[in-house]
C-alpha positions in Angstrom: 9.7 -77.1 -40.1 10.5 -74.4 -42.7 11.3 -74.1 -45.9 11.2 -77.4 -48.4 11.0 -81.0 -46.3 12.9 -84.1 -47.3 12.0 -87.7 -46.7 15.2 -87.6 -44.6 13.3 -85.2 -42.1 10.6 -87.5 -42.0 11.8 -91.0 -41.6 15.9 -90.0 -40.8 16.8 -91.5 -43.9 17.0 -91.3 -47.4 16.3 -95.3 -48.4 17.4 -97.1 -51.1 17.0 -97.3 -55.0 13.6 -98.1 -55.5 11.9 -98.6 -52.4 8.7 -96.8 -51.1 7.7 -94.8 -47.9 5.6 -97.9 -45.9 3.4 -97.0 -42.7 2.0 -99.5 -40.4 -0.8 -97.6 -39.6 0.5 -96.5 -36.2 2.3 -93.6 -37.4 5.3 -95.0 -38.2 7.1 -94.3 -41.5 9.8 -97.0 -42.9 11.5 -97.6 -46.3 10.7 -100.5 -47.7 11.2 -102.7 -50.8 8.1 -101.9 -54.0 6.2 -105.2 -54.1 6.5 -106.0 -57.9 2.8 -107.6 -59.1 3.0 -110.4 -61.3 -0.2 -111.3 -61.8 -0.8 -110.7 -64.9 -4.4 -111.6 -64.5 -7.2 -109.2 -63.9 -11.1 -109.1 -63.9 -13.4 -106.2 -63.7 -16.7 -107.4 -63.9 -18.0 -109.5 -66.8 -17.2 -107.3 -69.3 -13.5 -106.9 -69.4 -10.7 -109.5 -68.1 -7.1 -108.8 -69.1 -5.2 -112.2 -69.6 -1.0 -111.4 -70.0 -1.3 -108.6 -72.7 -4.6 -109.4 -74.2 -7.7 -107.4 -72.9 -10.9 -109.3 -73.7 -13.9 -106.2 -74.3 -17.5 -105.6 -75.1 -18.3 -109.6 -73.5 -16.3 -111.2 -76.2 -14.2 -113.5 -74.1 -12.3 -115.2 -77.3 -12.1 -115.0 -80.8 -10.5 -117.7 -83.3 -7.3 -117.3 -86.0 -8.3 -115.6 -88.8 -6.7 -117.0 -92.5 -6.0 -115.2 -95.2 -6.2 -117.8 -97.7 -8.5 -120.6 -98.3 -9.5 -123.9 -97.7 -11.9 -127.2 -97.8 -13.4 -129.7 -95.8 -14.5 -132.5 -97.1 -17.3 -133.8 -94.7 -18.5 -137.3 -94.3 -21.1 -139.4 -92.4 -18.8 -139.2 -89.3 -18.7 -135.8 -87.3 -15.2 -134.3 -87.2 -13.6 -130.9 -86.4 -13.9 -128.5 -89.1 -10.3 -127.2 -88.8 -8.7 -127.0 -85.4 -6.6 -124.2 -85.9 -9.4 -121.7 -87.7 -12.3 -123.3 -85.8 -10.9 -122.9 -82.2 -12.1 -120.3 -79.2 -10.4 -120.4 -76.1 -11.6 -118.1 -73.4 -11.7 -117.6 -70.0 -15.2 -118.2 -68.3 -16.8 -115.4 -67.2 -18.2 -115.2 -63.7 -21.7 -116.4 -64.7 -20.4 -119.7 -65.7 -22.0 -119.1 -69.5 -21.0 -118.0 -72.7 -22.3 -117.7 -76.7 -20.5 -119.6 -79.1 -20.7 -118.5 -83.2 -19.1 -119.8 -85.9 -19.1 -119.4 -90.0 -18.6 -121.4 -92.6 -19.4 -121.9 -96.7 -21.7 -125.2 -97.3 -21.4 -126.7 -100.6 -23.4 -129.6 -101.4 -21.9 -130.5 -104.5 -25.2 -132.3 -104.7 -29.4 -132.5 -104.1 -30.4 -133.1 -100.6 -27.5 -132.8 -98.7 -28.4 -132.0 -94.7 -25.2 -130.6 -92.6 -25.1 -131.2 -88.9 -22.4 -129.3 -86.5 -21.8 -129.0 -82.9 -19.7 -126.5 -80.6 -17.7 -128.6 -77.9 -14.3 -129.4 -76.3 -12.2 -132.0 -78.4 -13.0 -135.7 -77.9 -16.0 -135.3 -76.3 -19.4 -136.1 -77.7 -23.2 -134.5 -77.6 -26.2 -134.4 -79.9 -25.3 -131.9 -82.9 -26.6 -128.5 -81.8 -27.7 -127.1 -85.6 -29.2 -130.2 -87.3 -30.6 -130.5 -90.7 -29.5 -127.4 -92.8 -30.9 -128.7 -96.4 -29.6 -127.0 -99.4 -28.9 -128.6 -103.0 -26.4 -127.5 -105.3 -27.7 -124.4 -106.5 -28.2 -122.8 -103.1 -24.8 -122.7 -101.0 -24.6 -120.6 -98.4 -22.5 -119.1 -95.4 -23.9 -120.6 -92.2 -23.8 -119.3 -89.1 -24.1 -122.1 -86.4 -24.5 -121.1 -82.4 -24.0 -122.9 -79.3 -25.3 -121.4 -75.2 -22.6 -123.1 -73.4 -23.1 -123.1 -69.4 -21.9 -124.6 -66.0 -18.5 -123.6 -66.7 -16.2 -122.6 -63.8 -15.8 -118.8 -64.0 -12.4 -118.1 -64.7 -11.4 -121.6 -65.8 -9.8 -121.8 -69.2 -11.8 -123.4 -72.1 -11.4 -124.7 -75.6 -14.5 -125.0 -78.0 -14.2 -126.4 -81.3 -16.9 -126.6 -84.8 -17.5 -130.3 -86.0 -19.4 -131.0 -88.8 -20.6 -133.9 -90.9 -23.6 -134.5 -93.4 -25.7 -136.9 -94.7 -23.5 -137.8 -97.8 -20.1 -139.8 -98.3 -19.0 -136.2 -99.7 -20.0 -132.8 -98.9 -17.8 -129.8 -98.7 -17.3 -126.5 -96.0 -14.9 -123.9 -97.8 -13.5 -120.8 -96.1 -11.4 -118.0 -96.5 -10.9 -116.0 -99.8 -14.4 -116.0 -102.2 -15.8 -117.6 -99.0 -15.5 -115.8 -96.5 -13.3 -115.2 -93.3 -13.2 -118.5 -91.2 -14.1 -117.2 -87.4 -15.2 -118.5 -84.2 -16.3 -115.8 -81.0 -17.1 -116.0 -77.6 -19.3 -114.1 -75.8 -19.8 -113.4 -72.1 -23.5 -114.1 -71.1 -25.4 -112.4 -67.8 
């Protein structure tokens, strides 16, 4: 052939909006409708997953809501969830079936002698506080970091981690946002 060549002087004709030159590895050309991928899912190692529009980077696999105001929870004897809208990570599991939970709060005692306990878990279940015993009295309130290694989880399952706290008092306070500090809870990817 000479000159410029058309897809009509390949195939024979020119095919419809939007479809695509196909072969069936035989050497046979056909029009054929584009396949449209939905998925909306995608993994490249452990590193990066993109879930509908969010790309998930650097192993963080989640990352909780961030306030810009502030707030208190009043602990008690009995271990509850620290707030389940700031203290929330949901994530995708990563293909080694483990991840690094962190959170951060504000302790105030209000009082001598006060111990905090927290655990990292899914909501309504139950397991031995992971951080135990964080004394302070109340000239010494501080941000506390807590962490949880969380493993056996199916890779690519979705998950839901939550903080809960108590202390060894009737009354004991966790404050976050403003003066205090940025409530946040992350998820990290682990080998």
């Amino acid at each position: 052939m000479a000159g410029s060549v058309s897809p009509t002087d390949i195939v024979g004709s020119s095919g419809s909006n939007g479809q695509v030159l196909t072969t069936n590895g035989t050497s046979s050309l056909s029009w054929s409708n584009k396949t449209v991928d939905t998925n909306t899912t995608y993994t490249a190692g452990d590193a990066l997953k993109l879930s509908g529009t969010q790309f998930n980077a650097n192993g963080i696999v989640g990352v909780s809501t961030i306030t810009t105001g502030s707030a208190t929870k009043t602990l008690t004897t009995t271990m509850s969830a620290v707030n389940s809208t700031y203290y929330k990570v949901s994530f995708g599991a990563p293909k080694s079936g483990k991840v690094f939970i962190q959170a951060q709060v504000h302790q105030d005692s209000i009082s001598s002698s006060r111990y905090f306990y927290y655990d990292i878990r899914t909501s309504g279940t139950s397991s031995t506080p992971v951080t135990a015993r964080h004394k302070i009295d109340e000239t010494d309130d501080v941000n506390q970091t807590v962490g949880k290694l969380i493993s056996g989880l199916t890779s690519g399952a979705s998950y839901t981690y939550y903080l809960y706290a108590r202390c060894n008092a009737t009354t004991c306070y966790l404050r976050y946002g403003g003066t205090y500090g940025a409530p946040y809870m992350v998820a990290w990817a682990c080998p």
